[in-house]
Phi, psi and omega in degrees: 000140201228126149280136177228121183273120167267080217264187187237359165212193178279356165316281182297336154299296175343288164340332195267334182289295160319321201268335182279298184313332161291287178327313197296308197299335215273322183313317214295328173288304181268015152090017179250176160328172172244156189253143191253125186231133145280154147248143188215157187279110164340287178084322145226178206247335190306082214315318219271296172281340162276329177310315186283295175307321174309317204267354102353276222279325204283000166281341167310144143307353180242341187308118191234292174232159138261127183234133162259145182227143200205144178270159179301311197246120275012342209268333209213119138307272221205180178304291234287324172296319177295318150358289208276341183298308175332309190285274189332308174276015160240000173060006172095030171291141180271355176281338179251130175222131194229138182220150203201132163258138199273100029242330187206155167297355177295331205299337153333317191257002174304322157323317191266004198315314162285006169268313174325283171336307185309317186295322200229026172031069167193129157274125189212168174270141158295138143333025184096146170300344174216111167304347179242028164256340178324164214247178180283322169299325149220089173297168197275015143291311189255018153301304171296340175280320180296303174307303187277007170281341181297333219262162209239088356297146190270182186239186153250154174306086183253135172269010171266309191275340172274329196286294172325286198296349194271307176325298165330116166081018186249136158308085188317319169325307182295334170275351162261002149291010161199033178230055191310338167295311194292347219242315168311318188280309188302333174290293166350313195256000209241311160223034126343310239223315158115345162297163153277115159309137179315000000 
């Protein structure tokens, strides 16, 4: 069985490495297969052209589902309008399951804030109790840029090398017990899959 992830940058790719090492133990814990997941590059927002790469990949012969993931920020007042675009540009195939992080895939990483904090040596206040309410106005990538702008020498935020590494060796349940997008999407790939759901 082939997951094929349609993420729309290099975040969420980064993001597929964590999310297959999640799938695997919990496979690996209920005795089932392991799930074979790709990831491919959006590339465009063009509802017309995205409708043609859905209508692509789910044509693969190995292809079992596609789930698309796409951030909120810029493009989208919220998930569900980023969603309902995803559904529309899948044309009702039963086969696409679409999902979106409520605001950015950072928000994700948010959860971990004090491993963060640790990581670049500065104590800050978190950014609020829901990681998926930072606001738009300073989404939760640059919430992060400012906290590694703090650190003494300070540093920069690059989101493809911090997420993996902040990531590492971390339990994605703690970041969907307080992320209801992400939490959606690991249920999504959890019985996909042939798992038990959170």
């Amino acid at each position: 069985m082939t997951v094929v992830l349609l993420v729309e940058g290099e975040t969420e790719t980064v993001l597929k490495d964590h999310l297959k090492r999640f799938l695997d133990v919990r496979a690996a814990s209920e005795s089932r297969p392991k799930v074979a997941l790709r990831t491919r590059d959006i590339m465009t927002l063009n509802e017309g052209k995205l409708r043609g790469r859905i209508r692509l990949e789910l044509n693969a012969s190995d292809v079992t589902a596609l789930v698309a993931l796409v951030d909120v920020y810029p493009h989208f007042a919220d998930a569900a309008e980023a969603k309902a675009f995803l559904l529309r540009a899948a044309n009702g195939d039963p086969r696409f399951y679409a999902h979106a992080a409520q605001y950015e895939v950072e928000a994700w990483l948010l959860p971990y804030w004090e491993t963060i904090c640790e990581r670049v040596g500065v104590r800050h206040a978190k950014p609020g109790p829901d990681p998926e309410k930072v606001d738009l106005d300073r989404p939760p990538s640059r919430r992060l840029e400012e906290l590694y702008r703090l650190a003494k020498p300070n540093r920069r935020y690059i989101k493809t090398i911090e997420m993996a590494t902040i990531l590492r060796d971390k339990d994605l349940v703690v970041a969907a017990g307080q992320c209801p997008e992400l939490m959606a999407l690991l249920n999504t790939l959890l019985r996909l899959g042939g798992l038990s759901p959170l």
